[in-house]
C-alpha positions in Angstrom: -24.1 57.7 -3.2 -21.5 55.0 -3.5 -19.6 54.6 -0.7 -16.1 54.0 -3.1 -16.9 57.9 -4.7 -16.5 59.5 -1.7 -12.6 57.9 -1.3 -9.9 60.1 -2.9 -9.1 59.5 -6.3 -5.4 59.2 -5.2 -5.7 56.6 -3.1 -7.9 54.6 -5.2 -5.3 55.1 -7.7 -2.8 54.0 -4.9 -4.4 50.4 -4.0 -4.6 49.6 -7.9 -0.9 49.9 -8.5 -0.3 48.4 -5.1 -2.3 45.5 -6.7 -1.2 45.5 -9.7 2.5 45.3 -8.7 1.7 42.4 -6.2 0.1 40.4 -9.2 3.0 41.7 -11.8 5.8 40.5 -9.1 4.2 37.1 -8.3 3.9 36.6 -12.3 7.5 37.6 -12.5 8.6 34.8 -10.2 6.4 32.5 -12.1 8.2 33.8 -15.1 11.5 33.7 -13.7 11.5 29.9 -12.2 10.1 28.4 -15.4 12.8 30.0 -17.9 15.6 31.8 -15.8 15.8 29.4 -12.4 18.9 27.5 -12.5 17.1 24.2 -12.9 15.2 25.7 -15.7 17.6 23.1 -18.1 15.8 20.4 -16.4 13.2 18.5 -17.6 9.7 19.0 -15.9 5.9 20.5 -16.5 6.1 24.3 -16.6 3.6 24.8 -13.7 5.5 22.7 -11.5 8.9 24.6 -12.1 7.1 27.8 -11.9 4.7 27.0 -8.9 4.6 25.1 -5.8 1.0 24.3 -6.6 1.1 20.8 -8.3 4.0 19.8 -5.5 1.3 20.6 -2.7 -2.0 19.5 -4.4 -0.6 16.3 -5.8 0.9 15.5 -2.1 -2.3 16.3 -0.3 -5.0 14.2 -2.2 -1.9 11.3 -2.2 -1.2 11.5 -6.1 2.5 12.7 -6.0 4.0 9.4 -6.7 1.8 8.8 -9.2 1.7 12.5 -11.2 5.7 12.0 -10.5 6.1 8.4 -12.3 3.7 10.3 -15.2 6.2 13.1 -15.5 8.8 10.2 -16.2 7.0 8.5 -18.7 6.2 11.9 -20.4 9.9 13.3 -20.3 11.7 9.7 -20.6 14.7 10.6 -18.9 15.8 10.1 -14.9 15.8 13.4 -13.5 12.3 15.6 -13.4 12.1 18.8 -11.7 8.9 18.5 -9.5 8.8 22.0 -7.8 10.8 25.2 -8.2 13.6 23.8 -6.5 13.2 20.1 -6.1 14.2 17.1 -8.8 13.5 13.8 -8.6 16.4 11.3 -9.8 15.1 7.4 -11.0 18.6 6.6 -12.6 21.7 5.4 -10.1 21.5 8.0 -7.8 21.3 7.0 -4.1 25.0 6.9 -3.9 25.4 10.6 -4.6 22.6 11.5 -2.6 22.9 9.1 0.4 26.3 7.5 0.2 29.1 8.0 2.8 31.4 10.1 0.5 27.9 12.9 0.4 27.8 16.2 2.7 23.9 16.7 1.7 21.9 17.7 4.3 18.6 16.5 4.9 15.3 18.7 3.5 14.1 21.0 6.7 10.7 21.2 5.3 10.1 17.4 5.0 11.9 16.7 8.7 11.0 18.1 11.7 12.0 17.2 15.3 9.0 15.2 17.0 8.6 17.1 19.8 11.1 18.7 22.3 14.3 16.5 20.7 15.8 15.5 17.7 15.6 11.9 16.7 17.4 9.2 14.4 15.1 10.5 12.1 16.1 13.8 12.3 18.8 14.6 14.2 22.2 16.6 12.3 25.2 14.6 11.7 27.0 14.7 15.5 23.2 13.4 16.9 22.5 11.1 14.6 26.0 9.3 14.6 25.4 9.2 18.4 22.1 8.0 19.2 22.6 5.4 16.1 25.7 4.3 17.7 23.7 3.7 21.3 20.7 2.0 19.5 23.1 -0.3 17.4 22.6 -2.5 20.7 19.6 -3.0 20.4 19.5 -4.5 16.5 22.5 -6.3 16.6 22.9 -10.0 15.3 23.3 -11.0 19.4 20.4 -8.8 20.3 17.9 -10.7 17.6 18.5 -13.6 18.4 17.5 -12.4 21.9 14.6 -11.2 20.8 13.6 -14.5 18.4 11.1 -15.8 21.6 9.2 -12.5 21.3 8.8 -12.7 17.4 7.5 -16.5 17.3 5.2 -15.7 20.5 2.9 -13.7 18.2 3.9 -15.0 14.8 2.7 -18.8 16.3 -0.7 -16.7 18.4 -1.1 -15.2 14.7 -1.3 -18.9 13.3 -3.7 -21.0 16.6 -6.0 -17.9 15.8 -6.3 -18.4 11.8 -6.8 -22.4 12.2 -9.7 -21.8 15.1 -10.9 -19.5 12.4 -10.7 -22.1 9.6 -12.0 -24.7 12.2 -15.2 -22.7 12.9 -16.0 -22.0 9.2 -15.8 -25.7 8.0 -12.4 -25.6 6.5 -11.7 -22.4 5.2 -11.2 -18.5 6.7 -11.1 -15.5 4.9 -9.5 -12.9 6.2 -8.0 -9.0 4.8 -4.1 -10.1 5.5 -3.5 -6.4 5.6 -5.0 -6.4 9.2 -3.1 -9.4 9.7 0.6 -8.3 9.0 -0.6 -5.0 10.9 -1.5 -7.0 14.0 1.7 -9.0 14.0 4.2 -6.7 13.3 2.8 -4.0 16.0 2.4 -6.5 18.4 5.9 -7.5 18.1 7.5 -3.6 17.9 5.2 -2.8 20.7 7.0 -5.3 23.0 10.4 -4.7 22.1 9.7 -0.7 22.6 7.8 -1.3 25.4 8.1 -4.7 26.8 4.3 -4.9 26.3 2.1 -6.1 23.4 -0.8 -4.1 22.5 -2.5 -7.3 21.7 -4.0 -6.8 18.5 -3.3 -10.8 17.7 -4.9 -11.8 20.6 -7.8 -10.1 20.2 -8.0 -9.7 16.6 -8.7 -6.1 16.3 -6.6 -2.8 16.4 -5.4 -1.1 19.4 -7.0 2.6 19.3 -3.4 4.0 19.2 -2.5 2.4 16.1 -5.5 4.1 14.1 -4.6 7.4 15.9 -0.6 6.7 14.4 -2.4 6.2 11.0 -3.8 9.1 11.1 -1.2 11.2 12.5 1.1 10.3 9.6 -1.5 10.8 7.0 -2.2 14.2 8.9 1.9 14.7 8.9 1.9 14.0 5.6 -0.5 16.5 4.3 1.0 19.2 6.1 4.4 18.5 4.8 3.8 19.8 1.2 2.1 22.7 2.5 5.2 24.3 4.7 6.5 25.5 1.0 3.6 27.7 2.1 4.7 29.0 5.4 2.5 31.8 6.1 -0.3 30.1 4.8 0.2 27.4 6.6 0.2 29.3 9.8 -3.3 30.8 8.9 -4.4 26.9 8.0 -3.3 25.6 10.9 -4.9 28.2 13.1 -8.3 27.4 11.6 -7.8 23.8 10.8 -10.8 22.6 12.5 -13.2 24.2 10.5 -11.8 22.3 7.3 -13.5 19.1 6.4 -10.8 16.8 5.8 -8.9 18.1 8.7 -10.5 17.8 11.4 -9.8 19.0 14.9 -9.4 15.5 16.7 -6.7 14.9 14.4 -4.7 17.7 16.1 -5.6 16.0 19.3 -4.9 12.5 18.4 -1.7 13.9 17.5 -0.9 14.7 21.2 -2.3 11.1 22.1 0.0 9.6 20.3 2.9 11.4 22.0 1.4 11.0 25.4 0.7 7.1 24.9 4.4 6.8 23.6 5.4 9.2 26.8 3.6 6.7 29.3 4.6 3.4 28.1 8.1 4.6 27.6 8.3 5.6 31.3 6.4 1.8 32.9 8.7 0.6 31.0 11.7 2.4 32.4 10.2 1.3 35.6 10.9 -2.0 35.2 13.8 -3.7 36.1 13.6 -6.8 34.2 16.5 -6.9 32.3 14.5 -8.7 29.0 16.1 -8.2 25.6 14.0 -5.3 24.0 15.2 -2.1 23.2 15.5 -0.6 26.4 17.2 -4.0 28.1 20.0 -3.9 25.7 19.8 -0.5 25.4 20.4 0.5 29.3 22.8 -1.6 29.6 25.8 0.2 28.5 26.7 3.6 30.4 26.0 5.5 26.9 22.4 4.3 26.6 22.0 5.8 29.8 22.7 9.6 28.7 19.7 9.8 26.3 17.8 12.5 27.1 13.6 11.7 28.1 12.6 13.7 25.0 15.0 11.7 23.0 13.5 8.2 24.4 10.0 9.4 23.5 10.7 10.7 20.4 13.1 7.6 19.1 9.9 5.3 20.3 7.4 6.9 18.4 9.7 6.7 15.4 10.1 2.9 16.0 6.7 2.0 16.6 6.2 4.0 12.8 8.9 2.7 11.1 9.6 -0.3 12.2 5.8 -2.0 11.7 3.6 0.0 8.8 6.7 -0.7 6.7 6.6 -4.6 7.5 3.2 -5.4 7.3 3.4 -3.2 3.5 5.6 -5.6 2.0 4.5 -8.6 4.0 1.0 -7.4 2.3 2.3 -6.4 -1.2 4.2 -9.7 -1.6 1.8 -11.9 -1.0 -0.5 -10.0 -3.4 2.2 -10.4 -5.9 2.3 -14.6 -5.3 -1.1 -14.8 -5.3 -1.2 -13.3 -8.6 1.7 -15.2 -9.6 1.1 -19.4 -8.8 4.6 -20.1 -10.4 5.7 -18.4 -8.0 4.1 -19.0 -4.7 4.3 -22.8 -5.6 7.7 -22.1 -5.8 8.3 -20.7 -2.4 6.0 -22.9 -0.7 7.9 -26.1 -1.9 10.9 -24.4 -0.4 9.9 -23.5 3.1 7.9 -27.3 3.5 10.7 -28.7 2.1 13.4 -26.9 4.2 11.0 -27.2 7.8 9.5 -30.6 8.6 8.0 -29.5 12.1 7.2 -25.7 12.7 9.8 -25.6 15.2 12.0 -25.8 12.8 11.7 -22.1 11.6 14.2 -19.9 13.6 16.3 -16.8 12.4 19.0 -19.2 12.2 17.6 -21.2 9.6 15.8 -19.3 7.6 18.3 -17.0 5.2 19.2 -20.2 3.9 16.1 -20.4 1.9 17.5 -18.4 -1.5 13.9 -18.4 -2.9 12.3 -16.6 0.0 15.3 -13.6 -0.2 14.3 -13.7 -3.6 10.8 -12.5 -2.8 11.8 -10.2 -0.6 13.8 -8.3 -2.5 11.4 -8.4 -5.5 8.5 -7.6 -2.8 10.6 -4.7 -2.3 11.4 -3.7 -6.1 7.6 -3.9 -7.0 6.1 -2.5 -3.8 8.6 -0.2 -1.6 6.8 0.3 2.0 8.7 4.0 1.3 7.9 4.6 -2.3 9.3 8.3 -2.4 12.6 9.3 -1.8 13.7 11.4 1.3 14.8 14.4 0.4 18.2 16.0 0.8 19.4 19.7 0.3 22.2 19.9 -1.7 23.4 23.4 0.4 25.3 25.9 -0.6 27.4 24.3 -3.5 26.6 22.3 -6.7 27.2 18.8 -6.5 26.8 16.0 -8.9 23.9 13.6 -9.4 23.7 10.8 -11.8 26.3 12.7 -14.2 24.1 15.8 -14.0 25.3 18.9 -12.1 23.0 20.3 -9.1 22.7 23.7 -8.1 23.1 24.6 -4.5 20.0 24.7 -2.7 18.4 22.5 -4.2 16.1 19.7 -3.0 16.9 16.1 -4.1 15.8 12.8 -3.6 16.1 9.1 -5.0 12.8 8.1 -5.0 12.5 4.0 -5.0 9.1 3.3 -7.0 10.4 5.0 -10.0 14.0 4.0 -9.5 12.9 0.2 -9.4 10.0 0.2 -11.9 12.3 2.3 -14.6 13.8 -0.4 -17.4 17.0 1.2 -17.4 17.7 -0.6 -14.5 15.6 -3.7 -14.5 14.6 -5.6 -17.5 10.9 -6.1 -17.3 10.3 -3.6 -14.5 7.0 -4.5 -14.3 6.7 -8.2 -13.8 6.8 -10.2 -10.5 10.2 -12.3 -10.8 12.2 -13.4 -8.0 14.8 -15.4 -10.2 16.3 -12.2 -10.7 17.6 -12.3 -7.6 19.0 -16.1 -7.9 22.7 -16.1 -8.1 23.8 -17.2 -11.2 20.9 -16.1 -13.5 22.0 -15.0 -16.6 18.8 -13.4 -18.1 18.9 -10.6 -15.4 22.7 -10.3 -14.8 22.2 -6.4 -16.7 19.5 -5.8 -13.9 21.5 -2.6 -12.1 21.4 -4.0 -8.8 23.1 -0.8 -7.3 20.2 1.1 -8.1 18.3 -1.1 -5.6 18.4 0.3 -2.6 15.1 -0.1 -0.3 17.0 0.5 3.3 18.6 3.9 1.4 22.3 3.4 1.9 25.1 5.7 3.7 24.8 6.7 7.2 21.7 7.1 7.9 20.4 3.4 6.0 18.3 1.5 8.1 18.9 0.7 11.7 16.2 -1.7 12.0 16.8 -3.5 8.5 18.4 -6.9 9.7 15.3 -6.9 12.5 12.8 -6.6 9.2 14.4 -9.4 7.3 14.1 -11.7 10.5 10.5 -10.6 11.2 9.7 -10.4 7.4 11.2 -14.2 7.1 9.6 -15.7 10.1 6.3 -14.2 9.4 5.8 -15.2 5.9 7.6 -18.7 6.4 5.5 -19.9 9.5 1.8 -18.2 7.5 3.0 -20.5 4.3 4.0 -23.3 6.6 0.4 -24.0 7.9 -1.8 -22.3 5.3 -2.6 -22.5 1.7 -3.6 -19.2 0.1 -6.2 -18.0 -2.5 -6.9 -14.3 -3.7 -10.5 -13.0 -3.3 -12.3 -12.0 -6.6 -12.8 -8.5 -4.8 -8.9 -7.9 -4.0 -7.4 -8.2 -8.2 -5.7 -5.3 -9.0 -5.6 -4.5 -5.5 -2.3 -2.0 -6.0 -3.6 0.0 -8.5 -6.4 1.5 -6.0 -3.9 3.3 -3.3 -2.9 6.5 -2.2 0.6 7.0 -1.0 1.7 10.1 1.5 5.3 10.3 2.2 5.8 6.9 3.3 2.4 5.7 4.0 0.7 3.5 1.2 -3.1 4.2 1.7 -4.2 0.4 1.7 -7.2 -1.4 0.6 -8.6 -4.8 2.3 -6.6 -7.5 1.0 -9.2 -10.1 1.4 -7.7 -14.0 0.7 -9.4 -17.8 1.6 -7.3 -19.5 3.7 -7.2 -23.0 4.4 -4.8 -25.7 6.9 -2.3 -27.8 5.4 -3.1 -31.1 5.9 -0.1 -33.6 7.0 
């Protein structure tokens, strides 16, 4: 006999319209946040606007930014609703979002505390105000030229290694600049957060804590879709190591990269000498010295993030975009050998006087944003205008740059390398909404460390161009269209070039 006949009718009965209503209410909210949701009038593929499904699956396999700049070609307008509560603005709409004048909170389920404290990244208003106003310090316009020894000690170790290279391999090195820029710019970050190198220049190969940050944003970033799944993530979480693709060492290179951050935060504390890193300048004044432990380790761990992946993108992505443009690099390169007879020549001081090279920069930054997506905010509990189109409350929001800068509303031919745009004076591009622009985000909480990346972004680029001519590999063309992007991590390929010394 079956084991189901010998169950009461009644309660088989029971479970089926238990069932039944379970499936008829989730259909209902389906139903409800495709046509009746208050951002129903908003443009957007019914799935997404019903479900959460296409937000998380697209953000795990590092398709969002991609499946998001489709929706905008599809619907042709500058606002797309990507989830049941969440639109995505590529118009004019960072001011709104991120300006001064804004009270919008930022999204809860995209920013966490790291740790035990909040940090610049994530701290409310009051915290954010205050540890931004004790870091200042430490990126001022006296504080980098401080710290201009420390960037041309591994900028000029970055060039002796590529000429032994190129002296070893009769004339010409080829090298995947990507590991380049990443050795550089972590090498540099690392002493000022530390006042130690991790000596990936020196020894031409990456420090094991820089791979375990790698993956702990990746990791970070696959999570961060899924917490509009709260209770499932709790049940993913808790058997995490038995899925393929997210493995249990992640979770323990996680704590690594806390507990390396912890230690070298602390030797460094140890240390008397009063160089000009972060912690020099920072110490020095009496309100430096009320950060909290939790709040050094955290803020340290979001510099050594921010403040080098994001370099070494654009440093990468712009020289892919010269390379594929000769015009261009010949350009530039006939400025900076012009401008600099003897490499000791090229300080911060000097350099922003070279218009051409802040005109790659910025279009670097227009054609390949290290932070491609745009960070959310919550517009709370009252409507508020975006763009000219009013927002519900509660609603997620964001800016995000790759669609804002590649969208011909706001730059005419979005899609081609051209630094004259940025040339004062050009007429052709003087329509090019320039406000829209806006790579460091903008309001109070724009970029700390933005004046720092200029500096390191000039002197790195400048000095490589000084002493080396370059050439694209065959195997590296079309190298942009082959990445993933997670939150703010661009999934990069080898970016393989020849190199070769300038002769003089």
């Amino acid at each position: 006999m079956s084991q189901l006949s010998i169950l009461p009718q009644s309660f088989l009965g029971l479970a089926g319209l238990v069932l039944a209503s379970s499936i008829a209410y989730q259909v209902s909210i389906w139903i409800y946040n495709a046509y009746f949701h208050p951002l129903a009038k908003f443009p957007g593929p019914k799935l997404a606007a019903a479900s959460y499904f296409p937000r998380c699956w697209t953000g795990i396999k590092g398709t969002h930014l991609q499946w998001v700049m489709k929706q905008f070609d599809h619907y042709g307008g500058d606002v797309v609703r990507v989830s049941p509560c969440e639109l995505v603005f590529r118009g004019d709409a960072s001011k709104d979002i991120y300006g001064h004048k804004t009270n919008l909170l930022k999204d809860p389920t995209t920013y966490r505390p790291l740790g035990n404290a909040a940090t610049i990244l994530n701290a409310n208003f009051e915290g954010h105000a205050r540890q931004r106003r004790i870091f200042s310090h430490a990126f001022s316009d006296r504080a980098l030229k401080l710290q201009e020894p420390i960037f041309l000690e591994y900028v000029n170790l970055l060039c002796t290694n590529i000429h032994r290279e190129i002296k070893e391999n009769y004339g010409v090195a080829t090298a995947n600049v990507v590991d380049l820029f990443n050795f550089t710019a972590f090498d540099i970050m690392s002493d000022l957060t530390f006042g130690k190198s991790l000596d990936q220049v020196e020894n031409s190969a990456y420090h094991p804590w820089v791979l375990v940050m790698f993956a702990s944003i990746k990791f970070g970033a696959i999570l961060t879709p899924l917490r509009y799944y709260p209770k499932r993530l709790g049940i993913l979480l808790r058997f995490i190591r038995f899925i393929p693709f997210m493995p249990d060492k992640v979770m323990k290179q996680r704590e690594i990269h806390k507990d390396f951050s912890k230690n070298r935060v602390e030797k460094r504390l140890a240390n008397p000498n009063p160089r000009p890193d972060i912690w020099g300048l920072t110490m020095s004044n009496e309100e430096g010295r009320g950060l909290s432990r939790p709040e050094m380790y955290g803020n340290c761990r979001v510099f050594m993030s921010a403040g080098t992946e994001t370099t070494a993108t654009l440093l990468s992505g712009l020289t892919y975009y010269l390379l594929q443009n000769p015009s261009k690099m010949s350009k530039l390169v006939h400025e900076i050998r012009f401008e600099f007879r003897t490499k000791e020549e090229i300080t911060i001081e000097r350099l922003p006087s070279l218009r051409y090279l802040f005109a790659c920069l910025e279009e670097g930054l227009r054609m390949y944003p290290p932070v491609a997506n745009g960070l959310s905010r919550t517009t709370g509990l009252s409507s508020v205008t975006i763009d000219g189109h009013v927002v519900p409350p509660n609603t997620t929001v964001s800016a995000a740059n790759y669609p804002t800068f590649r969208n011909p509303k706001n730059f005419k031919r979005p899609n081609e390398f051209i630094p004259e745009r940025w040339m004062p004076g050009n007429k052709e591009f003087e329509s090019d909404r320039k406000s829209a622009f806006q790579p460091w985000s903008m309001g109070p909480r724009n970029c700390l460390g933005k004046n720092l990346a200029y500096h390191e972004m000039r002197i790195i680029l400048a000095t490589l161009l000084w002493n080396f001519d370059l050439e694209l590999c065959e195997e590296s063309n079309g190298w942009p269209d082959k990445q993933k992007n997670y939150i703010v991590l661009w999934e990069k390929q080898p970016l393989m070039c020849r190199l070769r010394a300038v002769k003089r």
